[in-house]
N, C-alpha and C positions, 0 to 999 in steps of 0.2 A: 193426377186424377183427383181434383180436388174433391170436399163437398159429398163424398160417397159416402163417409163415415163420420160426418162431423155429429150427429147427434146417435148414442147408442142407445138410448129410450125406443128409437124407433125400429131397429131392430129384433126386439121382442115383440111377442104378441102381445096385442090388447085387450082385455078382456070385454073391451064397450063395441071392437069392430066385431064383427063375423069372419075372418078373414079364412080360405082357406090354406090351411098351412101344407098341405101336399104338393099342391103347387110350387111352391117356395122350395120346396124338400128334392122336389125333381130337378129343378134348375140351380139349385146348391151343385146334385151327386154332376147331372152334365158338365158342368164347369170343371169343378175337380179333376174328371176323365180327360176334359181337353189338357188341364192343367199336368198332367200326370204324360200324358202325350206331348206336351211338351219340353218337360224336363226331361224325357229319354231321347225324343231327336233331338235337340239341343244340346243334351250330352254329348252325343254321338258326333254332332258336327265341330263343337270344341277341343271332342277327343284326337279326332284327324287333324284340324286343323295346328293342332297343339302341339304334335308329335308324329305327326306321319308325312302332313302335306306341308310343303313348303311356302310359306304365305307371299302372296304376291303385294300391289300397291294396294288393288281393289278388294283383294279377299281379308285385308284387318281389318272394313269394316264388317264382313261377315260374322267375323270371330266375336267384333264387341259387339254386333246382336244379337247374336248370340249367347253371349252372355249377359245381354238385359231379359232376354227373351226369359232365360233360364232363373234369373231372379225374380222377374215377375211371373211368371209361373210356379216358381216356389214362396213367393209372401202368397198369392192367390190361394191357395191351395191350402196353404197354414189359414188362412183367413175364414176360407168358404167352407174347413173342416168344422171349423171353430162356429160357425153361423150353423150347422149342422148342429152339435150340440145346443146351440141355444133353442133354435124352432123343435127340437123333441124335448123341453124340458129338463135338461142336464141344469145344475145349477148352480149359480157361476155369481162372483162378489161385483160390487160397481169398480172396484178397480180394475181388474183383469178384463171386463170389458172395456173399460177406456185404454188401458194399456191395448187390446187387441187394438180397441179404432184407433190407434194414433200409429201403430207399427202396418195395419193394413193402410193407411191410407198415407203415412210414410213411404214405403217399398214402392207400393205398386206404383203410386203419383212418378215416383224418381224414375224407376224403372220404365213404366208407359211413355213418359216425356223423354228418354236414351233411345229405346226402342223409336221412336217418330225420326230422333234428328238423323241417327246411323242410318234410317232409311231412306232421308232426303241424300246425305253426304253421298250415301252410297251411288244414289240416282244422278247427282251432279259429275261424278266421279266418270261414271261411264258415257254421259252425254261430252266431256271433255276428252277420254280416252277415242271417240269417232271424231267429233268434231277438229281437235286439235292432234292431229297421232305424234305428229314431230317434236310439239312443245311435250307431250306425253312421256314420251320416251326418253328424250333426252332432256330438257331441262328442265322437268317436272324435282324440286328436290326430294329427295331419297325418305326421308323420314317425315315427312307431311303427312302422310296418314296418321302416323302414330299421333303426330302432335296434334291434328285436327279430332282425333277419340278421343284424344284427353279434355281437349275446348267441348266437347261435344258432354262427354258426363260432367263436367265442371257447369257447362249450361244450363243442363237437366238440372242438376241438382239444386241452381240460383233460383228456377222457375219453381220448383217446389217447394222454398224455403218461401218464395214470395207471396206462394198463393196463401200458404197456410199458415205461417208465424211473425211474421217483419213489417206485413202492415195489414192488424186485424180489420180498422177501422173503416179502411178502403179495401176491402174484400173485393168490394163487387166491380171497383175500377179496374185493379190489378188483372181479373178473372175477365172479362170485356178485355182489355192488351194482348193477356198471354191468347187468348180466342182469335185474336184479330192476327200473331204471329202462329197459329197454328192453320189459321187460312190461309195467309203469304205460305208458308213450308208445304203445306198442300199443292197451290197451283206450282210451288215451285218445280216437285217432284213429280208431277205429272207432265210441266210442259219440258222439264228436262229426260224425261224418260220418254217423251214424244216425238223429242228431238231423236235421242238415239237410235229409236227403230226407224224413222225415217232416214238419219243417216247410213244404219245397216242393210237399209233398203237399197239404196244408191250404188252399193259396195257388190263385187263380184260374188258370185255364187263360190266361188272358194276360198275366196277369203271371207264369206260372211261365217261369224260365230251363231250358228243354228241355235243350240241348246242355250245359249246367253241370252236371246231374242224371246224364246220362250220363257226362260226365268223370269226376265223383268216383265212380259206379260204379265203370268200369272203372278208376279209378284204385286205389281197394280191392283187387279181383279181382287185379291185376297185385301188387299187395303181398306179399296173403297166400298168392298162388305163389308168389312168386320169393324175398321176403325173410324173410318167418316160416322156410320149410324151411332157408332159408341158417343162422338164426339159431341153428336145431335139430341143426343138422351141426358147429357152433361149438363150441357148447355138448358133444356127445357127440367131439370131436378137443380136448378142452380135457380132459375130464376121463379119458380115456385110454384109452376104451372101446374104442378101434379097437386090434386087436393086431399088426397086419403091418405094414410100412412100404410095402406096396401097397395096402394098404385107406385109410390113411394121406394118400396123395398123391391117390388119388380123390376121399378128400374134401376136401381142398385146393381143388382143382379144378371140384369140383360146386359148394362155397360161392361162388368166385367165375365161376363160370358162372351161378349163379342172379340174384348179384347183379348182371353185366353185362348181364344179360337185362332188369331192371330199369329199370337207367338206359338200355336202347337201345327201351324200348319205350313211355314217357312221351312225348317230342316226336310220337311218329308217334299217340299215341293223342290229342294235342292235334287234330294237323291232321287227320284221318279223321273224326274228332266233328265238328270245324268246317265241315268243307266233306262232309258227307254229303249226298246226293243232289242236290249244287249244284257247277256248275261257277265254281269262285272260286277268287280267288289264294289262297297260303298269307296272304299279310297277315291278307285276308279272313277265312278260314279260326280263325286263330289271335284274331282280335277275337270271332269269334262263339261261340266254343268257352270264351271267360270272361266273356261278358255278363250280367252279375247281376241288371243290374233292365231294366223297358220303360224309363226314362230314358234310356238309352245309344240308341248308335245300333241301331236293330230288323235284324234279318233278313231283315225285306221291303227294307229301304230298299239293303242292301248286297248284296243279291238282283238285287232293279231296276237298281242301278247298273249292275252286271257286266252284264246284259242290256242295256240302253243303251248301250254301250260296244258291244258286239257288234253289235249292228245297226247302228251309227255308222259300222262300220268295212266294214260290207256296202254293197257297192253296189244304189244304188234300181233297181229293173226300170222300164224306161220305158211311162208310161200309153198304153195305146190311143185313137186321136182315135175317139171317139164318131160322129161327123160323117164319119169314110171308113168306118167298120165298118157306117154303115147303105148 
C-alpha cells in the first residue's frame, strides 16, 4: 500500500483549509471496529486451524491469510488509533510521526500485498484440485503449499521494499509494474475461481462441495468490493488527481477502510458458510466450510455427531409402566 503515508504534513490539519475534521474522526473509529473485528475472527480461525483442525493442502493457505489478515488489521488499527489522536489535537513530535508513517505504511503495504497473493494461490489451488483431481491427489508434492507461503511473503515483502526504498527515483515506473501485476493477479483469481464453480457445476449433486462453492463466491464478492475500489483510490492518490489535502486524507482513509473491511470480513464468512442452518461449533463449522471432496468427513456425519451429543446430554423422560396405565 504504497503512497498512503508518504508525507505526514498532510495528515494534520491545516489551518489555511476549512476541513471538517468529524468527518475524518468517524471514518478513523469505523475502521478501527472493522479493524478490531478482524483481529477476533482471525484469531479465532488461527486458533482452530493451529491446534484443533488438522490442515489440509488447501487450508495452509487459509492459515497464512490469516495471518496477514491479522497483521494488517493490527498495524491498521495501531495506525488509525494513532490518526485518532493527531485529528483531536493530542500532541505528538515530527519523529514519532514519521516513525508512525513508515511503520504504517511498512505493515499494512507487506501485509495488504500477502493477503492479495494467498488469495490468488488460494484460488488457483482449488481451480486445480476440480480441474486436475488425479494429479491433485496423488502427485501433487506433499509440501508445495508450505513452500509456495513462503514464495508468497518473500514476494510481498520484495514488492514493498521496491515500491518504497530500492528505487526512489523510479517511483512512479516501479508503482505502474507492480499495478500492472496486481491486474494480471486479479484476472488471474477470478478466471481461476470461474473455472472451479464451473467445474463444480459439471460434478454430481453428491459429490459437489456445497459450502466450498459458496465460500469462494462470497469470497470473490468481498474482493471486488472492498479491494478492487481500494486499489482504484491508490492508483488516483498516486498519480495526484486529488487536489486538496482534504480530499487527500479521505482517501487515505477510504483505501484503508475498504481494505480492513476485507480482512474482518473473510473468518466470519468462513464460519456463517460452515455452520448455516446447523447448530455446530466453530470447529465444526470451519471443517465444513473447506471440505472438498465426499472422502473427508461428510456433513451428515458432523451433523449427527453434534445432535448425538445433544440428546446425550438430555435427560431420558421416564417410560410409563404399561401394566398400571391399563
Amino acid at each position: 500500500m504504497s503512497n498512503l503515508t508518504s508525507n505526514d504534513t498532510s495528515l494534520q490539519p491545516s489551518p489555511k483549509d476549512p476541513i471538517p475534521w468529524r468527518v475524518e474522526t468517524a471514518l478513523c473509529v469505523i475502521t478501527v471496529l472493522f479493524c478490531v473485528l478482524g483481529l477476533v475472527g482471525n484469531t479465532i480461525v488461527m486458533f482452530y486451524f493451529c491446534f484443533r483442525i488438522k490442515l489440509s493442502q488447501s487450508t495452509v493457505y487459509i492459515l497464512n491469510l490469516a495471518v496477514a489478515d491479522f497483521l494488517f488489521s493490527a498495524g491498521c488499527c495501531i495506525f488509525f488509533i494513532y490518526l485518532l489522536c493527531l485529528f483531536n489535537g493530542v500532541a505528538t513530535s515530527a519523529e514519532s510521526k514519521s516513525a508512525m508513517a513508515k511503520f504504517g505504511e511498512l505493515l499494512i503495504s507487506f501485509t495488504y500485498n500477502a493477503s492479495l497473493l494467498f488469495l490468488v494461490t488460494l484460488s488457483c489451488e482449488r481451480c486445480l484440485l476440480v480441474c486436475f483431481p488425479l494429479w491433485y491427489k496423488c502427485r501433487r508434492p506433499t509440501y508445495l503449499s508450505a513452500i509456495l507461503s513462503a514464495v508468497m511473503w518473500v514476494f510481498s515483502l520484495l514488492i514493498t521494499v521496491l515500491e518504497r526504498f530500492l528505487i526512489p527515483d523510479h517511483r512512479s515506473t516501479v508503482y505502474i509494474v507492480t499495478s500492472a501485476v496486481f491486474l494480471l493477479l486479479t484476472l488471474l483469481m477470478v478466471g481461476s475461481s470461474v473455472v472451479f464453480l464451473i467445474q463444480i457445476q459439471k460434478s454430481s449433486a453428491h459429490c459437489r462441495p456445497l459450502k466450498l462453492y459458496i465460500v469462494v463466491v462470497a469470497a470473490i464478492i468481498n474482493y471486488l468490493i472492498s479491494l478492487a475500489p481500494s486499489r482504484i483510490l491508490r492508483m488516483v492518490f498516486f498519480l495526484a488527481i486529488v487536489p486538496t489535502s482534504y480530499m487527500r486524507i479521505i482517501s487515505i482513509i477510504v483505501i484503508c477502510l475498504c481494505s480492513a473491511f476485507n480482512s474482518a470480513a473473510n473468518p466470519y464468512i468462513y464460519i456463517i458458510v460452515g455452520r448455516w442452518k446447523k447448530k455446530i461449533s466453530t470447529k465444526q463449522a470451519l471443517e465444513l466450510a473447506f471440505r472438498e471432496d465426499s472422502q473427508q468427513t461428510s456433513e451428515e456425519n458432523i451433523t449427527m455427531g453434534s445432535q448425538r451429543s445433544d440428546s446425550e446430554s438430555k435427560p431420558e423422560a421416564p417410560e410409563l409402566d404399561s401394566s398400571r396405565s391399563l
